[in-house]
C-alpha positions as a LaTeX table, in Angstrom:
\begin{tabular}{lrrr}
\hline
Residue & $x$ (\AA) & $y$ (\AA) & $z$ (\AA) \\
\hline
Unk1 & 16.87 & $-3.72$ & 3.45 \\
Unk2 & 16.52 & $-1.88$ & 0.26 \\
Unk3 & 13.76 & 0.85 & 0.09 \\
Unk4 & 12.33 & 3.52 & $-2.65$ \\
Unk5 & 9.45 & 5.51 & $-2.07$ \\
Unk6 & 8.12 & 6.56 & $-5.61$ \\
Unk7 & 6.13 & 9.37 & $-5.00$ \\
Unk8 & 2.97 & 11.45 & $-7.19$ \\
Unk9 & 2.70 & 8.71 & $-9.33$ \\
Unk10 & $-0.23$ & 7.42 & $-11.63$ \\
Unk11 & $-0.39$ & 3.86 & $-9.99$ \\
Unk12 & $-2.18$ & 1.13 & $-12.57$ \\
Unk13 & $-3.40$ & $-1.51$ & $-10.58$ \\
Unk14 & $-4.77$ & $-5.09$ & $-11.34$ \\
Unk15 & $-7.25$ & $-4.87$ & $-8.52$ \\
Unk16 & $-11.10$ & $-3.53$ & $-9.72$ \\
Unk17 & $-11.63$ & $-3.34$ & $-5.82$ \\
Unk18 & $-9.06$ & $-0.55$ & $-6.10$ \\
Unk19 & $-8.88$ & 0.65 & $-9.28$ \\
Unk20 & $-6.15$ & 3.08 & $-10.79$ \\
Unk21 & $-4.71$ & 5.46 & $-8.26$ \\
Unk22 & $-3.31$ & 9.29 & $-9.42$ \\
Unk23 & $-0.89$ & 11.02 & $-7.16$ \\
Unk24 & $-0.37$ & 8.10 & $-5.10$ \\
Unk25 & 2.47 & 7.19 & $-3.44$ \\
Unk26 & 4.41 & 3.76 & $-3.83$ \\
Unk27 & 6.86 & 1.81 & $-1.41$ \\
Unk28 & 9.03 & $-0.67$ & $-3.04$ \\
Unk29 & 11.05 & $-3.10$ & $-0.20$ \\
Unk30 & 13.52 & $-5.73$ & $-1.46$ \\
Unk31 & 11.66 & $-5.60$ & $-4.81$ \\
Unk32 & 7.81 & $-5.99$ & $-3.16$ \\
Unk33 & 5.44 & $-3.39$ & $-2.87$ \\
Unk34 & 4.20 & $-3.81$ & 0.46 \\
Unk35 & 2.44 & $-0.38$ & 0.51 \\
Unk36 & 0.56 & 2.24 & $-2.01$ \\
Unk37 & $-1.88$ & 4.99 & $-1.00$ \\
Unk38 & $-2.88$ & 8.28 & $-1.99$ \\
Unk39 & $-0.73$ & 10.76 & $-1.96$ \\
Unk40 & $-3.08$ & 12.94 & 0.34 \\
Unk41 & $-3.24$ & 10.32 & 2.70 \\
Unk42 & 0.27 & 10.12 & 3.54 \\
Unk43 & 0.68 & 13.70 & 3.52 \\
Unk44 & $-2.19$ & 13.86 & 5.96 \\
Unk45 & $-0.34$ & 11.01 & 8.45 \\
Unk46 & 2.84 & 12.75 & 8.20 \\
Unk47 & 1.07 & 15.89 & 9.93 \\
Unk48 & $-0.38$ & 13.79 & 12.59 \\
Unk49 & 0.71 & 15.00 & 15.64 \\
Unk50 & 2.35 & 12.01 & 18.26 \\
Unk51 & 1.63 & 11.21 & 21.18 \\
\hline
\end{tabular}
């Protein structure tokens, strides 16, 4: 499986529900993009603590 995280990007999305996204963070897998979020937000899961 191929995989590229693209990251602190300015995302432009088709999606009004959504709407553009800056410093966000994309996931490209086999040519999909089965993930995008804010940059912040995967920063802030990263320092989650597991359990």
């Amino acid at each position: 499986m191929k995989r590229t995280l693209i990251q602190s990007a300015t995302i432009i999305t088709m999606d009004d529900r959504i709407g553009d996204v800056r410093d966000g963070d994309v996931l490209v897998e086999n040519g999909r993009i089965p993930r995008c979020v804010r940059a912040s937000s995967l920063a802030a899961a990263r320092r989650k603590p597991r359990l």
